[in-house]
C-alpha positions in Angstrom: -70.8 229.8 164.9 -67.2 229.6 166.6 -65.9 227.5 163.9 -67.6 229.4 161.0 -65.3 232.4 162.2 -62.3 230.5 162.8 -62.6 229.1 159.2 -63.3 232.9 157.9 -60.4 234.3 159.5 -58.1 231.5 158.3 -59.8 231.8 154.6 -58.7 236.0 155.1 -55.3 235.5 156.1 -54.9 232.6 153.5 -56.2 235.3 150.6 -54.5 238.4 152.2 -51.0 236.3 151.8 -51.6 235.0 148.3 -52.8 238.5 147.1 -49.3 239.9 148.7 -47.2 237.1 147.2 -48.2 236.1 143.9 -46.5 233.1 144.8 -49.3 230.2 144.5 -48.4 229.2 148.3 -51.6 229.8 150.0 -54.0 230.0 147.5 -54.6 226.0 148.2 -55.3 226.7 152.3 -57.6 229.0 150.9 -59.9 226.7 149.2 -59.4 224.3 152.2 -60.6 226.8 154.6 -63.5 227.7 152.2 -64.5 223.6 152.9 -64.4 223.8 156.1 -65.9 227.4 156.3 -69.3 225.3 154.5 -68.8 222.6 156.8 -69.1 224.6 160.1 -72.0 226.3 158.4 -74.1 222.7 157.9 -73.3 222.1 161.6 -70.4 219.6 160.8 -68.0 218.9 164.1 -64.8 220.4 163.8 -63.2 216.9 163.2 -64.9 216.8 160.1 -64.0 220.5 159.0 -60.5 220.2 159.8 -60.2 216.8 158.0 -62.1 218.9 154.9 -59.5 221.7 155.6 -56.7 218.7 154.9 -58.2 216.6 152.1 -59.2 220.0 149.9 -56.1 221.6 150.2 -53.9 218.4 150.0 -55.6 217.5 146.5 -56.0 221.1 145.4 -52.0 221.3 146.4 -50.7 218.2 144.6 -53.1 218.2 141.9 -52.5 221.8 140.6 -49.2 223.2 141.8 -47.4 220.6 138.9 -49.7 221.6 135.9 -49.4 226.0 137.1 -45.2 225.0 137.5 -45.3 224.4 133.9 -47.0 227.6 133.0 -44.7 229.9 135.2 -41.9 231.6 134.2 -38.5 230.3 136.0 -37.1 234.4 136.4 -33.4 233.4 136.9 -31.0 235.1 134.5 -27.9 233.6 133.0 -25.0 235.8 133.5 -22.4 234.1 132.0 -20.3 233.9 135.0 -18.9 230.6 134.0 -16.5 231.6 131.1 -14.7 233.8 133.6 -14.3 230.9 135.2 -10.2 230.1 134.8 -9.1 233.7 134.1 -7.2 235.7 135.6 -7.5 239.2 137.3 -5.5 241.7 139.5 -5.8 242.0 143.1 -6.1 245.8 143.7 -7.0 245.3 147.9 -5.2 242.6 149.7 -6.9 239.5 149.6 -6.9 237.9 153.7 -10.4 235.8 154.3 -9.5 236.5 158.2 -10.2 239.8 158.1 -12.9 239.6 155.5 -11.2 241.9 152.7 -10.5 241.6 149.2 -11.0 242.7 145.9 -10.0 242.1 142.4 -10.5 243.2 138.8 -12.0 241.1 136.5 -12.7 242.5 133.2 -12.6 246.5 134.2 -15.0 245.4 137.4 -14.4 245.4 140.5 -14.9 242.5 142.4 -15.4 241.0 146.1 -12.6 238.4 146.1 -11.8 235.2 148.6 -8.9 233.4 148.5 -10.0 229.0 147.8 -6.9 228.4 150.0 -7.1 230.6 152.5 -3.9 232.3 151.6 -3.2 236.4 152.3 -2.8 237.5 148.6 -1.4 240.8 148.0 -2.4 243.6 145.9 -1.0 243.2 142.6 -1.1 239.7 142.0 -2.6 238.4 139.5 -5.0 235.4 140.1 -7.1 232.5 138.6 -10.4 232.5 139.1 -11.4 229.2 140.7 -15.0 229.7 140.9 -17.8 232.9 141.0 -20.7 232.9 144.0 -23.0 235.8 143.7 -20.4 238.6 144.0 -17.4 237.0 145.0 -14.1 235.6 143.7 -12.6 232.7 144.6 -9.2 232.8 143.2 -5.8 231.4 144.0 -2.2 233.0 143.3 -1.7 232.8 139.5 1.5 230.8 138.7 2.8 231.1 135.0 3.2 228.0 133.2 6.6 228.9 131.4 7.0 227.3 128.2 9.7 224.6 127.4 10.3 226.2 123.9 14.4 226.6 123.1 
């Protein structure tokens, strides 16, 4: 009778977390404890539930989970970010990673901004955008290429 509780109270919690995720983590443990739930009911030992427990979910787990993957949208947005990648932009608050501050503008946005090689930049320089990390810049201090043209 212990074990058919334990095995309803982890079947709960395994349902309560899956209903409050949508995530298809715990839907699998569910099932499991749903086993082991029938085997505490027939009288099983708890060896033998908890060995049901791991066997159903394992299987449910690794046979499922690959064939639902496929079905499920991946919700990740391209933003472009890439072809800003080598521009250029203004520093309009000194750059200094010590003190944590630094922003630039980047196509009439504003923008957190790091310097890649830990140089203070000043506001006003312009700089090359070395790489883009959630809302950061990484720039460096943009050096004009002057053109050998006579």
């Amino acid at each position: 009778m212990q074990y058919m509780i334990l095995w309803g109270i982890v079947f709960a919690v395994m349902v309560i977390a899956e209903l409050a995720t949508f995530q298809l983590v715990s839907i699998w443990f569910a099932a499991g404890a749903a086993a082991s739930f029938i085997a505490a009911m027939c009288g099983l030992g708890m060896g033998f539930q908890l060995f049901m427990f791991i066997v159903v979910s394992v299987l449910l787990l690794s046979v499922t989970r690959p064939i639902l993957k496929k079905f499920t949208a991946n919700n990740i947005q391209p933003t472009n970010t890439e072809l800003d990648i080598g521009k250029t932009a203004t520093v309009i608050e000194d750059i200094n990673n010590v003190s944590c501050t630094g922003r630039a503008r980047l196509n009439g946005v504003d923008w957190n901004a790091v310097s890649s090689d830990d140089t203070v930049i000043k506001a006003g320089s312009v700089v090359k955008i070395n790489d883009i990390k959630g809302t950061k810049l990484y720039v460096s201090l943009y050096i004009e290429e002057k053109s050998s043209v006579k």
